[in-house]
TORPA-4810 file (N, C-alpha, C, O; in nm, 3 decimals):
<nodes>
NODE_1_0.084_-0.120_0.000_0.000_0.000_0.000_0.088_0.124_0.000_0.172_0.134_0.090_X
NODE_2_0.080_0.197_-0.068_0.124_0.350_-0.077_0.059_0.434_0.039_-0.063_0.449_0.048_X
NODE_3_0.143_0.483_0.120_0.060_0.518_0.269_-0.023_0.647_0.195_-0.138_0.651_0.149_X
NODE_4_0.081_0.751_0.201_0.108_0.882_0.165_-0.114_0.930_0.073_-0.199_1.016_0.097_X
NODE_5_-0.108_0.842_0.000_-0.228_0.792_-0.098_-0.268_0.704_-0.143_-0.264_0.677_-0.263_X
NODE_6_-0.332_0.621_-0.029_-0.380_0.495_-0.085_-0.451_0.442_-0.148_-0.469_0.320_-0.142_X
NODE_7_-0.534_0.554_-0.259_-0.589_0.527_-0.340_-0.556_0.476_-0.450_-0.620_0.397_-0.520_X
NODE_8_-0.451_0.522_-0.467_-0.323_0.501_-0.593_-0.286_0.372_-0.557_-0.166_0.399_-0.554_X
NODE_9_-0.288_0.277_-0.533_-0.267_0.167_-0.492_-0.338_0.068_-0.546_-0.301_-0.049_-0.548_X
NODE_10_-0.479_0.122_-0.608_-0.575_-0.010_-0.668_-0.629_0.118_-0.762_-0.708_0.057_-0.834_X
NODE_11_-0.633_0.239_-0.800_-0.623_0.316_-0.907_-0.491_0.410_-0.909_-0.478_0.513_-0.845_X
NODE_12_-0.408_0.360_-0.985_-0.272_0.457_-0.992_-0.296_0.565_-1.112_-0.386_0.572_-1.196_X
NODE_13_-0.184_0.644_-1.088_-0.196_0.709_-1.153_-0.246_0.860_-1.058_-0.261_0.867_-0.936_X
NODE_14_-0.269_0.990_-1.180_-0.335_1.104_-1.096_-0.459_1.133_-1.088_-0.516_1.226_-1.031_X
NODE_15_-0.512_1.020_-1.170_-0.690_0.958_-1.122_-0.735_0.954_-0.986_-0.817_1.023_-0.927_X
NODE_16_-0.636_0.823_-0.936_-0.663_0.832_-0.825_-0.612_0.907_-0.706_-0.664_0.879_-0.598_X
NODE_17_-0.540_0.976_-0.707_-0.511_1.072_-0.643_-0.581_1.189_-0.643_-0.597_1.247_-0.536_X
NODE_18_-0.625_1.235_-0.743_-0.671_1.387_-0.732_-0.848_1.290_-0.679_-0.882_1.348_-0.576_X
NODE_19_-0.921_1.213_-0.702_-1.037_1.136_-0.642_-1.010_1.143_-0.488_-1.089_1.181_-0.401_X
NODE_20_-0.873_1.094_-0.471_-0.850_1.098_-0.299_-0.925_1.234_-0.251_-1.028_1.238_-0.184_X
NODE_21_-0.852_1.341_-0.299_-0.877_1.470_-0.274_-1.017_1.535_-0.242_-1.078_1.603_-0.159_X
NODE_22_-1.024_1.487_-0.331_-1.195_1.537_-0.359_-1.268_1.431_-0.231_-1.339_1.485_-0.146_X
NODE_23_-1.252_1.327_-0.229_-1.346_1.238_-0.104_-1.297_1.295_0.005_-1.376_1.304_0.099_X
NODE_24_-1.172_1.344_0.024_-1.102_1.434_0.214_-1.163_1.532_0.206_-1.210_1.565_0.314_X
NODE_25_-1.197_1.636_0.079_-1.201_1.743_0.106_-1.397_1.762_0.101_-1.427_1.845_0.186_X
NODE_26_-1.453_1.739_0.070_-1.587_1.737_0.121_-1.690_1.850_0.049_-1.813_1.864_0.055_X
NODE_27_-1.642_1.883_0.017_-1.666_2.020_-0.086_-1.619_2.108_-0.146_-1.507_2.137_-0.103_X
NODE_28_-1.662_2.185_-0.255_-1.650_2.204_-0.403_-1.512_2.266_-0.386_-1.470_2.348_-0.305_X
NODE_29_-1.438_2.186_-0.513_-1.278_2.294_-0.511_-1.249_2.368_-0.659_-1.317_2.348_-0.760_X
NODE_30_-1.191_2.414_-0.654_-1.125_2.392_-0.827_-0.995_2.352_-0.869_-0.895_2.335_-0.800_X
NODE_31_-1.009_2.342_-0.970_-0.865_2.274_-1.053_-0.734_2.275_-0.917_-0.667_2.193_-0.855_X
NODE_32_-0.755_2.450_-0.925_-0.626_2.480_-0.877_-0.582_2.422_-0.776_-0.465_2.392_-0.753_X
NODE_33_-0.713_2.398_-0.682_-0.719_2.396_-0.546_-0.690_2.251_-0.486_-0.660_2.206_-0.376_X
NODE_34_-0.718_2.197_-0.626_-0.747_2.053_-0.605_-0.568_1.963_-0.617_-0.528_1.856_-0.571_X
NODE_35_-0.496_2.078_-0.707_-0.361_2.047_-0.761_-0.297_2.082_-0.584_-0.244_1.987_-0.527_X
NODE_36_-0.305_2.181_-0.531_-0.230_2.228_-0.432_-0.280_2.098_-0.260_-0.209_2.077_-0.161_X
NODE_37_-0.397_2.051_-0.287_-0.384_1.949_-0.146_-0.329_1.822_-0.206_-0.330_1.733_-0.121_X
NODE_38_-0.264_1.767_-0.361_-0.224_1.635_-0.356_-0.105_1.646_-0.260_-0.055_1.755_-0.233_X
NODE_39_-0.063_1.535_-0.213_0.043_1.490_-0.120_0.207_1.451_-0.158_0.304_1.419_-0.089_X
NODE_40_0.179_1.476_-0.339_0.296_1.462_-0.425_0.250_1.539_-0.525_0.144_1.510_-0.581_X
NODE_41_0.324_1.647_-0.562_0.258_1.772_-0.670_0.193_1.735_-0.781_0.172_1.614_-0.788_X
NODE_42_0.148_1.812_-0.885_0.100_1.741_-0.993_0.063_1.868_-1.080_-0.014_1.944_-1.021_X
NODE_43_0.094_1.899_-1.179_0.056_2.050_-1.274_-0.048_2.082_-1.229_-0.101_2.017_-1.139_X
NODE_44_-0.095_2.181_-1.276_-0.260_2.238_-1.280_-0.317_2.183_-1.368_-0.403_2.102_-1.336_X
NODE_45_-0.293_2.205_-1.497_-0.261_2.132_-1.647_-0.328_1.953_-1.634_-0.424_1.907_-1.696_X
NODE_46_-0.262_1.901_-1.559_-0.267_1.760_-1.566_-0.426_1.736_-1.489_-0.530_1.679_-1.523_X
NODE_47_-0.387_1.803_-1.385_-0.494_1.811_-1.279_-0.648_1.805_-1.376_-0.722_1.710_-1.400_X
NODE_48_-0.657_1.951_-1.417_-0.770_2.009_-1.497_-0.826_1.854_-1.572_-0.937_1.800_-1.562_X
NODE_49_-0.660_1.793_-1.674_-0.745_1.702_-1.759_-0.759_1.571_-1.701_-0.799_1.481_-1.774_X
NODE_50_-0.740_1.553_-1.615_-0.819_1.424_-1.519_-0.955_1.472_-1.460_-1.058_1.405_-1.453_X
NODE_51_-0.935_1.602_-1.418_-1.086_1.635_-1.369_-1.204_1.632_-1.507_-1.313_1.577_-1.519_X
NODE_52_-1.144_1.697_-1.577_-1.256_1.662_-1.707_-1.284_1.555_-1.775_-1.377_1.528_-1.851_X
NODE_53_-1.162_1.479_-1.728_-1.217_1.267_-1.797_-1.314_1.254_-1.684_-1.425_1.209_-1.712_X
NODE_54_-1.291_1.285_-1.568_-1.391_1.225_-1.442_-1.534_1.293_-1.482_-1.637_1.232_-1.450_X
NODE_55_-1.543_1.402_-1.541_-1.675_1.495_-1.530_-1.709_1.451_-1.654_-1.828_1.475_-1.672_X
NODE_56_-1.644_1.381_-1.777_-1.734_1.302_-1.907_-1.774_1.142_-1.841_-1.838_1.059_-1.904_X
NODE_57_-1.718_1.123_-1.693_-1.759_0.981_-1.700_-1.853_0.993_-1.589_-1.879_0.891_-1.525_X
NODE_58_-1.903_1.096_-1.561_-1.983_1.167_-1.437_-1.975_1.074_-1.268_-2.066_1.017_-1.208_X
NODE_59_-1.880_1.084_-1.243_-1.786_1.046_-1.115_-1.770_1.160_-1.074_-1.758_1.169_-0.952_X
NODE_60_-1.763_1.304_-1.161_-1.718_1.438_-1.077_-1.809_1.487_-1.136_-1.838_1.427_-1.239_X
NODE_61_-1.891_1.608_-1.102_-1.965_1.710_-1.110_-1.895_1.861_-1.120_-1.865_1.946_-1.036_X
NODE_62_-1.889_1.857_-1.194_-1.842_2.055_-1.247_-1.936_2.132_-1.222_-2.048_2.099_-1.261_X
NODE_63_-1.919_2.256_-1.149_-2.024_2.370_-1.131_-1.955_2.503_-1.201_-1.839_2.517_-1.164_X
NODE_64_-2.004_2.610_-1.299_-1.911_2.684_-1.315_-1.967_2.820_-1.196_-2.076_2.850_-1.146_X
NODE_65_-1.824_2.874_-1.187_-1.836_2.974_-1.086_-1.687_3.127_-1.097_-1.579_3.157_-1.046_X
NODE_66_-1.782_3.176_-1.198_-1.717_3.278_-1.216_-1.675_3.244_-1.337_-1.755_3.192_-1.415_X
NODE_67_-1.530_3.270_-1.378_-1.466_3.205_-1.520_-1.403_3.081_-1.436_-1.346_2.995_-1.503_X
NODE_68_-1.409_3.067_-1.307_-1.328_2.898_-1.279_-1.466_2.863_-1.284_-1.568_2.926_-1.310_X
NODE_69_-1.428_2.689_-1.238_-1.546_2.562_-1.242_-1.507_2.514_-1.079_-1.397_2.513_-1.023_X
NODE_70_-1.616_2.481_-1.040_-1.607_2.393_-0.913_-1.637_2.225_-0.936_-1.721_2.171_-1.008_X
NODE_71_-1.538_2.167_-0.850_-1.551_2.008_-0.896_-1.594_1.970_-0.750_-1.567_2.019_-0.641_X
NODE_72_-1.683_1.850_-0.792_-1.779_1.760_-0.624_-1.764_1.654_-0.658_-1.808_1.658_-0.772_X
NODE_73_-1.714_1.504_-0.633_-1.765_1.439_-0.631_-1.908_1.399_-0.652_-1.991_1.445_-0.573_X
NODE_74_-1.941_1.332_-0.733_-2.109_1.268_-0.738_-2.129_1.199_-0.682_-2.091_1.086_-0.712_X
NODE_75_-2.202_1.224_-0.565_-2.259_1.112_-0.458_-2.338_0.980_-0.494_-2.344_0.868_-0.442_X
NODE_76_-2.415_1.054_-0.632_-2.510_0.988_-0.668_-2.507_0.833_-0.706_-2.587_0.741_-0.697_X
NODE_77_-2.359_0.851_-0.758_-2.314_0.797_-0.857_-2.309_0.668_-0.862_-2.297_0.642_-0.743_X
NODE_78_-2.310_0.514_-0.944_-2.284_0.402_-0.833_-2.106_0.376_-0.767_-2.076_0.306_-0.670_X
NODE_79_-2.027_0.443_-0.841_-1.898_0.424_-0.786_-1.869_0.508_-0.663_-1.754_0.519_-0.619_X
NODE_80_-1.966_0.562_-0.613_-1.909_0.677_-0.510_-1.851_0.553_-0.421_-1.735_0.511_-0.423_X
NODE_81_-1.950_0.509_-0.348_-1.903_0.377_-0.233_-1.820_0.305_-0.239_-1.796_0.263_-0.126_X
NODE_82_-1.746_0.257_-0.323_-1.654_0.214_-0.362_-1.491_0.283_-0.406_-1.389_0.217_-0.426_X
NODE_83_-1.501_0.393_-0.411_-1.419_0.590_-0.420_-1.391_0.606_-0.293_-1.272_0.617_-0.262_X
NODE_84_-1.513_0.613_-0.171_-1.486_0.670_-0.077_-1.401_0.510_0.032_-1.309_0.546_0.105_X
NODE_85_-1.421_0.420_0.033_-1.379_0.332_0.101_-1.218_0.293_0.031_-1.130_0.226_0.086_X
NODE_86_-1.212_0.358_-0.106_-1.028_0.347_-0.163_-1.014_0.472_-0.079_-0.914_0.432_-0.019_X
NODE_87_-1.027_0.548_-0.046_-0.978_0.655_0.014_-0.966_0.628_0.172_-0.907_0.698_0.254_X
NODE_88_-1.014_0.549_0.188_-1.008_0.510_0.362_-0.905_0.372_0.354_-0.910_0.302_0.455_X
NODE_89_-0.863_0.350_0.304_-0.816_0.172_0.290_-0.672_0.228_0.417_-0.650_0.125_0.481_X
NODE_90_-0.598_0.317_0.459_-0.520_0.341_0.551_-0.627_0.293_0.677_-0.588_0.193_0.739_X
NODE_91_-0.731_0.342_0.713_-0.814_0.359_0.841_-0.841_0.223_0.813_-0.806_0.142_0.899_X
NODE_92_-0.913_0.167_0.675_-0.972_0.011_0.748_-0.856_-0.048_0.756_-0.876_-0.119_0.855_X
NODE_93_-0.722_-0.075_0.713_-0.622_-0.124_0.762_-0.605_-0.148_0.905_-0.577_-0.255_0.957_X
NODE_94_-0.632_-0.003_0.979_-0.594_0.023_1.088_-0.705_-0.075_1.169_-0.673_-0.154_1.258_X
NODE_95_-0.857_-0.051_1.118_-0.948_-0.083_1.189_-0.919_-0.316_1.182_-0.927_-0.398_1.274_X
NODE_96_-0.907_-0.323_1.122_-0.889_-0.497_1.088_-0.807_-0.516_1.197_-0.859_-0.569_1.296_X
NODE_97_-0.614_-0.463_1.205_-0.518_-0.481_1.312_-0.607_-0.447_1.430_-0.646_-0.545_1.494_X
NODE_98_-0.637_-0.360_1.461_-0.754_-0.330_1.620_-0.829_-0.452_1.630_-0.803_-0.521_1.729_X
NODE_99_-0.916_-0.492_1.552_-1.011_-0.652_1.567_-0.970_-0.731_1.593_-1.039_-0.806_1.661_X
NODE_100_-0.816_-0.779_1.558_-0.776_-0.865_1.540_-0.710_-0.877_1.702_-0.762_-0.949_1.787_X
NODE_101_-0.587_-0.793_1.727_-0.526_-0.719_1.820_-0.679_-0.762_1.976_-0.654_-0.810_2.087_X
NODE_102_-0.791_-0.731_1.933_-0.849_-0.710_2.050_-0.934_-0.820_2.100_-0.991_-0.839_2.208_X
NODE_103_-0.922_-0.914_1.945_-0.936_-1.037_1.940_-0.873_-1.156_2.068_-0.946_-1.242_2.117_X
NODE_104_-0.735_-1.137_2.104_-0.640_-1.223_2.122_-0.636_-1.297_2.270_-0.633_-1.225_2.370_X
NODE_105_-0.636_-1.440_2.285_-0.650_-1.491_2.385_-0.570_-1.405_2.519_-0.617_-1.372_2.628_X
NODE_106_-0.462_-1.389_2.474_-0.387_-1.302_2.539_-0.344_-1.195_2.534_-0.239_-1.176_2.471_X
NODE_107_-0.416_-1.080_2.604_-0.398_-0.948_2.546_-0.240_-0.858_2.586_-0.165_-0.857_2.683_X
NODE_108_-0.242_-0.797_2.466_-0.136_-0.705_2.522_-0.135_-0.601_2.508_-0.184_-0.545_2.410_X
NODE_109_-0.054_-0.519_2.644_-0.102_-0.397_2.703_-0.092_-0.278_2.572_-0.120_-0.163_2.603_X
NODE_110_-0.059_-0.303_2.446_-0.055_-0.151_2.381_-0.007_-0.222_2.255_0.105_-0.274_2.261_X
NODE_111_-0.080_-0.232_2.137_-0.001_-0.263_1.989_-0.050_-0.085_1.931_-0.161_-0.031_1.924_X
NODE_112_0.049_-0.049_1.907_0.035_0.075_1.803_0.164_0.083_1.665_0.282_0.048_1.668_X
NODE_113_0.120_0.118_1.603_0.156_0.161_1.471_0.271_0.264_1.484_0.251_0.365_1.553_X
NODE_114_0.419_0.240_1.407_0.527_0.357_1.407_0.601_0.351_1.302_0.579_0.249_1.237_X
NODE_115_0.669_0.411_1.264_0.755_0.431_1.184_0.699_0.554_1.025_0.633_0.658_1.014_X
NODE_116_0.763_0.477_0.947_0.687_0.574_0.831_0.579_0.562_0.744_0.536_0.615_0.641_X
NODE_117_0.547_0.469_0.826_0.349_0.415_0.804_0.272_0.471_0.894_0.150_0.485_0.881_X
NODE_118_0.331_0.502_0.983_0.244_0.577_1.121_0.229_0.744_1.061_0.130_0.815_1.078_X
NODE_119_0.366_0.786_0.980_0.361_0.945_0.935_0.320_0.928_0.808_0.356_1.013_0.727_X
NODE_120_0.257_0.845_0.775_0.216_0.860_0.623_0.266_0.888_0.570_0.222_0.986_0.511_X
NODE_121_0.396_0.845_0.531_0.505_0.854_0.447_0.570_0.657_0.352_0.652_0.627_0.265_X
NODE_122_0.480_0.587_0.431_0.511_0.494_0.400_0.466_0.507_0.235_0.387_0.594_0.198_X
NODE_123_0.535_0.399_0.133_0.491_0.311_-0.007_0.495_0.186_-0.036_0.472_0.115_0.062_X
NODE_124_0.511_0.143_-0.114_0.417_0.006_-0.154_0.573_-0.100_-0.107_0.571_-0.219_-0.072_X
NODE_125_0.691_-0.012_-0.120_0.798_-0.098_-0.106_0.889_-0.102_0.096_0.991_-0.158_0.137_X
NODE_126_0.785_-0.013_0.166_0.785_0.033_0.335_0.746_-0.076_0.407_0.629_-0.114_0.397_X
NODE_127_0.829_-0.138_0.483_0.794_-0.224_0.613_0.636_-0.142_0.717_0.637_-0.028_0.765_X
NODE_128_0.524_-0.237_0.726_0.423_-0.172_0.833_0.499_-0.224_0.935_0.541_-0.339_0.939_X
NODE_129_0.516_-0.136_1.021_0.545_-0.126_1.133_0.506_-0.121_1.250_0.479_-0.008_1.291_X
NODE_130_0.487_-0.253_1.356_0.397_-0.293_1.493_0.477_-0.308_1.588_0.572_-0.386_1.592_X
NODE_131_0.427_-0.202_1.705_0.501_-0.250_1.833_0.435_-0.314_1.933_0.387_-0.229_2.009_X
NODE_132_0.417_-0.398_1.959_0.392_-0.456_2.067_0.410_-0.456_2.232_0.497_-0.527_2.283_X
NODE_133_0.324_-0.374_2.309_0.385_-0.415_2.447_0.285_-0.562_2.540_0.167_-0.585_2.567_X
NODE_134_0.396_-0.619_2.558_0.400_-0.761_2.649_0.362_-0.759_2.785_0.445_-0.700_2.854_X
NODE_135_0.240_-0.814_2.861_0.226_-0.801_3.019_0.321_-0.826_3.085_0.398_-0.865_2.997_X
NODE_136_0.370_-0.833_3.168_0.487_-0.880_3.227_0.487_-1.004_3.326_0.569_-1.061_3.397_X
NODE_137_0.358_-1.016_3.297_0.318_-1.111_3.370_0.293_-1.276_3.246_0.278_-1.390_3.290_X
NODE_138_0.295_-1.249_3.134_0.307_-1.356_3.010_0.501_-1.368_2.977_0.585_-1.278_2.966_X
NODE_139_0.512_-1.531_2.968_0.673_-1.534_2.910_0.655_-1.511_2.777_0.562_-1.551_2.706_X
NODE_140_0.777_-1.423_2.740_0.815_-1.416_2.592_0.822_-1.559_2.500_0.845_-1.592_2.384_X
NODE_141_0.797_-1.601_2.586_0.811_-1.812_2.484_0.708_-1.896_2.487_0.687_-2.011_2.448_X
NODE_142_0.629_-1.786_2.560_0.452_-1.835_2.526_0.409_-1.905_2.450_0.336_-1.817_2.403_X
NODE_143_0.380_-2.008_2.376_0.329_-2.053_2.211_0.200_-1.969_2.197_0.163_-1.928_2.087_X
NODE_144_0.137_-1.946_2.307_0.033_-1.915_2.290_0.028_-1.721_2.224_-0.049_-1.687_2.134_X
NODE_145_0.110_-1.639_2.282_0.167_-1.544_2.245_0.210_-1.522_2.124_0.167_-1.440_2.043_X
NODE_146_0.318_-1.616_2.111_0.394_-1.581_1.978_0.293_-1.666_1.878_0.319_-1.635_1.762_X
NODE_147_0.212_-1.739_1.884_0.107_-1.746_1.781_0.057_-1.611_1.718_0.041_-1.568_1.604_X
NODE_148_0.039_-1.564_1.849_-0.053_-1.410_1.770_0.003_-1.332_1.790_-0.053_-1.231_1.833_X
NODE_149_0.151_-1.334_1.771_0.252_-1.259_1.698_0.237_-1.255_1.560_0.190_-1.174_1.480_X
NODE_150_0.301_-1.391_1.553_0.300_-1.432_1.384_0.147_-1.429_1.306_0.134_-1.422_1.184_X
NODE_151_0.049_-1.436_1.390_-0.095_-1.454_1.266_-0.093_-1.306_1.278_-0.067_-1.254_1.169_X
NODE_152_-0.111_-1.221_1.375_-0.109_-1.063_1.311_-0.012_-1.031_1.258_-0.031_-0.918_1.214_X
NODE_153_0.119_-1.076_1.226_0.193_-1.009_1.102_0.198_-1.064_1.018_0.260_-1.012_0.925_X
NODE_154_0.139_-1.194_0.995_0.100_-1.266_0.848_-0.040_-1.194_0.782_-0.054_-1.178_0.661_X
NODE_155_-0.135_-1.154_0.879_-0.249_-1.101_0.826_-0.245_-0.992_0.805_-0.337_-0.957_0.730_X
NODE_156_-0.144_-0.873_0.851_-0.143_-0.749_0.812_-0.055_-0.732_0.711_-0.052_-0.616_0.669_X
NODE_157_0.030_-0.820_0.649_0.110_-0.808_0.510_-0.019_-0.849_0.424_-0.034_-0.788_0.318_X
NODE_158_-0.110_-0.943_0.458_-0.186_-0.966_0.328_-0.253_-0.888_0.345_-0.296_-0.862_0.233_X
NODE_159_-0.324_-0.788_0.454_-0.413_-0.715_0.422_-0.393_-0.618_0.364_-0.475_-0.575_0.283_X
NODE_160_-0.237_-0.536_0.400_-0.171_-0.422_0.308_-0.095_-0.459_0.205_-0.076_-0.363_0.131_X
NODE_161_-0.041_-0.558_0.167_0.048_-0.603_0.071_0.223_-0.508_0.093_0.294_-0.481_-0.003_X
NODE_162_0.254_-0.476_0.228_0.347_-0.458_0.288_0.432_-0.577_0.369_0.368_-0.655_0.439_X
NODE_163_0.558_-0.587_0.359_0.626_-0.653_0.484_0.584_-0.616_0.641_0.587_-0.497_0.674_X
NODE_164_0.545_-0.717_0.738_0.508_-0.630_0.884_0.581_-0.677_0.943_0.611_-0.796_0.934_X
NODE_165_0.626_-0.603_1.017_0.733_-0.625_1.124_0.699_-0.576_1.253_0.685_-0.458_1.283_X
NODE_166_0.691_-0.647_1.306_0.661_-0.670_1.478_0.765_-0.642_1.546_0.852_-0.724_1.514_X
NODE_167_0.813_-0.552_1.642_0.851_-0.535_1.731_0.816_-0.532_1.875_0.735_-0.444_1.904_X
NODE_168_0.871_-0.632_2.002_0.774_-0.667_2.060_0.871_-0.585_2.207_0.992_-0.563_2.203_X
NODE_169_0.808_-0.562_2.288_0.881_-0.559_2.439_0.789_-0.590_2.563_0.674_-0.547_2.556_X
NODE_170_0.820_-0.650_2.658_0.773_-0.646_2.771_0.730_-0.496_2.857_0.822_-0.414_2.854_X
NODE_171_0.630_-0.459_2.916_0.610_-0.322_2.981_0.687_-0.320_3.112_0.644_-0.231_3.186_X
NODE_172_0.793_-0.393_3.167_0.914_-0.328_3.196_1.015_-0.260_3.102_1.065_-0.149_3.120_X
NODE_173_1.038_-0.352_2.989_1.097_-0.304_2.909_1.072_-0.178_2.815_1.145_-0.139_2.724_X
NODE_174_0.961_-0.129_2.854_0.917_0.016_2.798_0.971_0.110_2.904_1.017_0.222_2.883_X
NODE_175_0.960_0.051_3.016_0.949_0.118_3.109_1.068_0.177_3.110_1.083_0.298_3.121_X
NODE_176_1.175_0.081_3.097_1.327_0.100_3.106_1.350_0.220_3.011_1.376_0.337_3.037_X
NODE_177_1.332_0.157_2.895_1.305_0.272_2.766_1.316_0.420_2.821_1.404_0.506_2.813_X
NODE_178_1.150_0.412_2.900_1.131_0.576_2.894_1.266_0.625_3.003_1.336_0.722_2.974_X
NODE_179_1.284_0.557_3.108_1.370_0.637_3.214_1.506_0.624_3.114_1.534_0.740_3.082_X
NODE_180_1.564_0.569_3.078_1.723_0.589_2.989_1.700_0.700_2.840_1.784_0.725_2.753_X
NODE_181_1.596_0.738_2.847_1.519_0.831_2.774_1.614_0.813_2.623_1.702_0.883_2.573_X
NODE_182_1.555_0.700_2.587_1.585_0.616_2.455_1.517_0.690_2.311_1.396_0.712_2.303_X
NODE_183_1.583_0.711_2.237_1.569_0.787_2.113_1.436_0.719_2.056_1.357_0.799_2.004_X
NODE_184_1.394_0.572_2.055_1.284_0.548_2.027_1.187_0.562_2.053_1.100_0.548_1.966_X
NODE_185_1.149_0.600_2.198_1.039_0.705_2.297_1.029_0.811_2.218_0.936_0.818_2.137_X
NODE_186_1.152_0.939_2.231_1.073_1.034_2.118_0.991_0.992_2.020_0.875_1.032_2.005_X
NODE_187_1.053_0.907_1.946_0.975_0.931_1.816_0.854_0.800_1.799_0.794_0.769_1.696_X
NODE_188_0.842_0.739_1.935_0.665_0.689_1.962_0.623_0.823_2.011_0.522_0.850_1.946_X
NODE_189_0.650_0.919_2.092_0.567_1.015_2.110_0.511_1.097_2.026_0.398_1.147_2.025_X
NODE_190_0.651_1.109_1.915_0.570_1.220_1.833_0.475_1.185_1.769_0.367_1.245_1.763_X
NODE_191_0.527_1.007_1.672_0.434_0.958_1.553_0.346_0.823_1.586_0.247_0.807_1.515_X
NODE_192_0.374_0.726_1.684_0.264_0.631_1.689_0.160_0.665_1.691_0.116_0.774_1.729_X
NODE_193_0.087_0.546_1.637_-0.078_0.570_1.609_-0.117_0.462_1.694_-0.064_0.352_1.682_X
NODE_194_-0.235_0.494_1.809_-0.260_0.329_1.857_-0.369_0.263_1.833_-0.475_0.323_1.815_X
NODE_195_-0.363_0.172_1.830_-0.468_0.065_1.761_-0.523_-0.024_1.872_-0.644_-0.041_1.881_X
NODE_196_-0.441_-0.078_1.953_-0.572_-0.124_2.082_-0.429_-0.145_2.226_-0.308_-0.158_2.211_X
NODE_197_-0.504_-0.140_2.343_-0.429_-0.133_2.458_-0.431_0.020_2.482_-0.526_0.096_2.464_X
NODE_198_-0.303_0.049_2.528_-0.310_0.140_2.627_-0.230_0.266_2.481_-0.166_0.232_2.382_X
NODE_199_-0.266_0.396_2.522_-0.233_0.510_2.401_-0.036_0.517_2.462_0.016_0.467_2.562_X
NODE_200_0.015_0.586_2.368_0.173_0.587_2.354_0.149_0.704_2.460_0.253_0.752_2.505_X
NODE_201_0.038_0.753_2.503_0.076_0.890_2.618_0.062_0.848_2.775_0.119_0.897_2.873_X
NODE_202_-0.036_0.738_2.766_0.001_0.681_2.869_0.107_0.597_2.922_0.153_0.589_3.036_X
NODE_203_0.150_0.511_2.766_0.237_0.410_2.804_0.398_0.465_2.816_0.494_0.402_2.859_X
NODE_204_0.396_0.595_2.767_0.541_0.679_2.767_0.532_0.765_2.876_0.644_0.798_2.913_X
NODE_205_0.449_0.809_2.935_0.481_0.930_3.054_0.594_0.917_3.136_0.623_0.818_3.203_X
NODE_206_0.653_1.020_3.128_0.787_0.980_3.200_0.788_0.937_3.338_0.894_0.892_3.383_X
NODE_207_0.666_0.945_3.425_0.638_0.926_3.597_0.602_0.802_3.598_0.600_0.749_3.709_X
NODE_208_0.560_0.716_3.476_0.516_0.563_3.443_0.614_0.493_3.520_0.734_0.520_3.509_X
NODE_209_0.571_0.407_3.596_0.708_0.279_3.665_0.791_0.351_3.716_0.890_0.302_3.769_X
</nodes>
């Protein structure tokens, strides 16, 4: 999956990208406007003539307004539902790992999302990236554990078509983390995303343990 725009991922191209746009942004833009929120530039020029293949295949709606045109999405349309859920495929990603995650015979205290899938910077060739925190009260040699280690990072490569990589620690071993005030704490504070257990603000506070 292309984090950055994951629409482009099952429509490539600046089809699906400038479509992204238009489903985030919620109402009417123009050309211009529509060129300046992609997430990787794209002419005005180019922009315009994708918006006008979309508005002959009536997927977009043109309004004119002034000498510009305003572009909407067509709700009406039968592809909208299927437009707006490529535009979410980051969130249901997220939402499947949470089910799954909250699923598990044995829970653990915090799986969240980091690296450059967490900043939306990840692409189709980016490790998803899972951290895991461990009760401290379960051994790391659990079978029962490291089962649902391995089925959530077998199921989240097929669900994104990314490598996942699990990183796991015990919540002493976070703990340790935060007090030796470990370069990897910053940057769960700034960018993890959490998906089930406990949030990176609780599980990082520096007064924790």
């Amino acid at each position: 999956m292309h984090f950055p725009e994951p629409m482009s991922s099952v429509v490539p191209g600046l089809h699906g990208r400038v479509l992204a746009v238009l489903v985030r942004a919620g109402q009417p833009l123009t050309g211009r406007a529509v060129a300046g929120l992609l997430p990787t530039p794209a002419s005005p020029s180019g922009v315009h003539r994708v918006l006008d293949d979309l508005v002959r295949n009536g997927v977009v709606i043109a309004t004119p307004a002034g000498r510009a045109r305003l572009y909407t999405l067509n709700r009406e349309h039968v592809a909208y539902q299927a437009i707006e859920q490529l535009a979410r495929l980051r969130d249901l990603l997220i939402e499947r790992i949470k089910a799954e995650a909250e699923s598990w015979e044995i829970p653990a205290n915090a799986v969240w999302l980091f690296g450059s899938t967490a900043r939306g910077q990840g692409d189709a060739d980016s490790d998803l990236d899972l951290l895991v925190v461990r009760p401290d009260d379960v051994d790391d040699g659990d079978p029962r554990w490291l089962d649902q280690l391995d089925t959530l990072s077998a199921h989240a490569s097929l669900w994104s078509g990314n490598a996942c990589e699990v990183v796991e620690y015990s919540a002493q071993e976070v703990r340790d983390l935060v007090r030796h005030g470990e370069r990897l704490v910053t940057e769960l504070r700034l960018d993890a995303v959490p998906i089930a257990g406990s949030s990176p603000r609780q599980t990082l506070n520096r007064k924790a343990g």
